[in-house]
C-alpha positions in Angstrom: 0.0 0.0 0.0 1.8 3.1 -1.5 0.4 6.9 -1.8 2.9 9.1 -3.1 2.4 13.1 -3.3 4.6 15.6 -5.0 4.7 18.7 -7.1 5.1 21.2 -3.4 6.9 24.2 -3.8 7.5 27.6 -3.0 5.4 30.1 -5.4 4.4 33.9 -5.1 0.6 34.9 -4.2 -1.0 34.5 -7.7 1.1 31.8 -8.8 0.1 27.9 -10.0 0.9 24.7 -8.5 -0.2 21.0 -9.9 -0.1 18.0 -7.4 0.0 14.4 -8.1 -0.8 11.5 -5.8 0.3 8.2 -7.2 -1.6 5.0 -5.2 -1.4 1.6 -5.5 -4.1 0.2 -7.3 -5.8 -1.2 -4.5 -6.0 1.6 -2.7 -7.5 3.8 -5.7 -9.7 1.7 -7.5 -13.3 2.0 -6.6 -12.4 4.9 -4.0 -13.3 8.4 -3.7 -10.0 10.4 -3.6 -9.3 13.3 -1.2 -7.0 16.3 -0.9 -6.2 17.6 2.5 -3.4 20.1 3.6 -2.6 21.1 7.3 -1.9 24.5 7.8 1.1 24.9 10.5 -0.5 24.5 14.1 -4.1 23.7 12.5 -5.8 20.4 12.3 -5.5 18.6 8.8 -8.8 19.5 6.6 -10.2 18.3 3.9 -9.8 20.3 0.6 -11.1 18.7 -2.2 -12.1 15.1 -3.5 -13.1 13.2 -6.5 -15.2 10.4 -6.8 -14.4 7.2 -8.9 -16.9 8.2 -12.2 -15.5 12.0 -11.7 -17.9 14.0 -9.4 -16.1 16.2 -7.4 -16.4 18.4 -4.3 -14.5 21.5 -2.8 -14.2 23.2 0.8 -15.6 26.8 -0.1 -11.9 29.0 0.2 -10.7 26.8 -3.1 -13.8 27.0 -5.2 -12.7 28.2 -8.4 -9.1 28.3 -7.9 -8.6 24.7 -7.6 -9.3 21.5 -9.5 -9.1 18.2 -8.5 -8.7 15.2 -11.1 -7.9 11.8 -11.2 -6.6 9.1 -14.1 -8.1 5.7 -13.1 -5.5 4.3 -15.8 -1.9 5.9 -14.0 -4.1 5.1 -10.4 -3.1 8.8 -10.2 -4.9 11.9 -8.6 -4.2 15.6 -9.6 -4.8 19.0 -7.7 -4.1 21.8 -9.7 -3.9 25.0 -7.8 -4.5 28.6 -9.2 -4.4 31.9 -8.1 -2.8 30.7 -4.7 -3.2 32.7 -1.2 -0.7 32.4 1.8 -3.2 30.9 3.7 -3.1 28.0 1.1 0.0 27.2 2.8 0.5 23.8 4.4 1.4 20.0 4.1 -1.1 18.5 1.2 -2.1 14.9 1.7 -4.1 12.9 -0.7 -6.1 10.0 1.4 -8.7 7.5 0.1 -11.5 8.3 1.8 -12.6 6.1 5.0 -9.3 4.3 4.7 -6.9 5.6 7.5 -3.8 5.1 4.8 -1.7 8.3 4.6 1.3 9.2 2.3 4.5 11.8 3.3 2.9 14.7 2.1 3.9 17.5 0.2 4.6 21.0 1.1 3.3 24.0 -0.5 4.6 27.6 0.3 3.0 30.8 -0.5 5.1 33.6 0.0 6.6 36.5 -1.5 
């Protein structure tokens, strides 16, 4: 069992990020797919997540500056972030939901 984020980074207010989450297949198949981040000294929180057919939901602050994805062929989940705000800031996590299997987590900075 395997989840793999990456794409972090440090970027200016306004700028783009994309995240990937690669899973093992038994993990991804047949799962709806969640983004979370955890700000520093705040409790992780659910950002975004994706459904197996495609349906997808966002927490309010990233409506329209972010999209989540997924490519049930690469077992591969995608965040692309626009227009990014310092309080975007934070560890992102992908998780499948209502399993309790976590990856490392990547860290996205916004700063100028």
């Amino acid at each position: 069992v395997q989840l793999v984020e990456s794409g972090g980074g440090l970027v200016q207010p306004g700028g783009s990020l994309r995240l990937s989450c690669a899973a093992s297949g038994s993990i991804f198949n047949g799962y709806t797919m969640g983004w979370y981040r955890q700000a520093p000294g705040k409790q992780r929180e659910l950002v975004a997540d994706v459904t197996p057919s495609g349906r997808t939901k966002y927490e309010d602050s990233v409506k329209g500056r972010f999209t989540i994805s997924r490519d049930n062929t690469r077992n591969t989940v995608y965040l692309q972030m626009n227009n990014l705000k310092p309080e975007d800031t934070g560890v992102y996590y992908c998780n499948p939901k209502f399993t309790n299997y976590w990856g490392k987590g990547t860290l996205v900075t916004v700063s100028s």
